[in-house]
N, C-alpha and C positions, 0 to 999 in steps of 0.2 A: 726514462724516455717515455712521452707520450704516445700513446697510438688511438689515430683515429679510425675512424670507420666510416666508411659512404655510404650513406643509404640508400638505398635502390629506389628509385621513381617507378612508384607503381602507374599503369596505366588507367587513364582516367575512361569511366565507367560514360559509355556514351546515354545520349539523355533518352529516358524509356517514356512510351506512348501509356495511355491510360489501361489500352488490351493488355500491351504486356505487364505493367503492374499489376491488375490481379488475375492473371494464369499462373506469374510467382507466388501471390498470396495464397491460392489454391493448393499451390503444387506443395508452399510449405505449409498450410492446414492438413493434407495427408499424411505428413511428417510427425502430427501432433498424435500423446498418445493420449486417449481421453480416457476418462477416469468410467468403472463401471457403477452400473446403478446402485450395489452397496456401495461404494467408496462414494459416489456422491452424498448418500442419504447422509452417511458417516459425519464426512465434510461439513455439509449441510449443520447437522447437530452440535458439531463443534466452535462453529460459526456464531451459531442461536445462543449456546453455551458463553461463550467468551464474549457477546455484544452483553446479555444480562449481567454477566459479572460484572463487567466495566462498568455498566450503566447503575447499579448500585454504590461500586464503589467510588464514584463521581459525583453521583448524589447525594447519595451519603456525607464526601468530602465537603462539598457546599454546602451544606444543612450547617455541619460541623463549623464550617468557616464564618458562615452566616449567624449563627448563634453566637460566635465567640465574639462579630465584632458587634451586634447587638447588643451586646450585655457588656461591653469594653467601650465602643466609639459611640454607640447612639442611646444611650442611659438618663438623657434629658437633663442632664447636667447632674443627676446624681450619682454620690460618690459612696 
């Protein structure tokens, strides 16, 4: 035996003016827990940390890829 279920019709959220849009953004900006100035630096460092790693190993990877078909697809017809 199948059983269904009826979903409940929530009520629709009447349309908000410009004011009351950001008093809510406000209200949940207070909400937010922000991070203290070590945890920022931290952050920060880790950020710095992880852009460099990538960015070698991307470059890296294209040198890599770049050299391979250099020396494979564009060898001026020598074999």
């Amino acid at each position: 035996m199948a059983v269904t279920t009826r979903r409940r019709e929530e009520p629709r959220a009447q349309p908000v003016g410009p004011g009351q849009f950001l008093r809510d953004v406000y209200d949940e900006l207070r909400k937010v827990v922000w991070p203290t100035a070590g945890e920022l630096y931290r952050y920060t460092l880790v950020v710095i940390f992880t852009v460099i790693l990538l960015g070698i190993f991307i470059g890296g990877t294209d040198y890599i890829l770049a050299e391979v078909a250099r020396r494979t697809l564009y060898n001026n017809g020598v074999h």
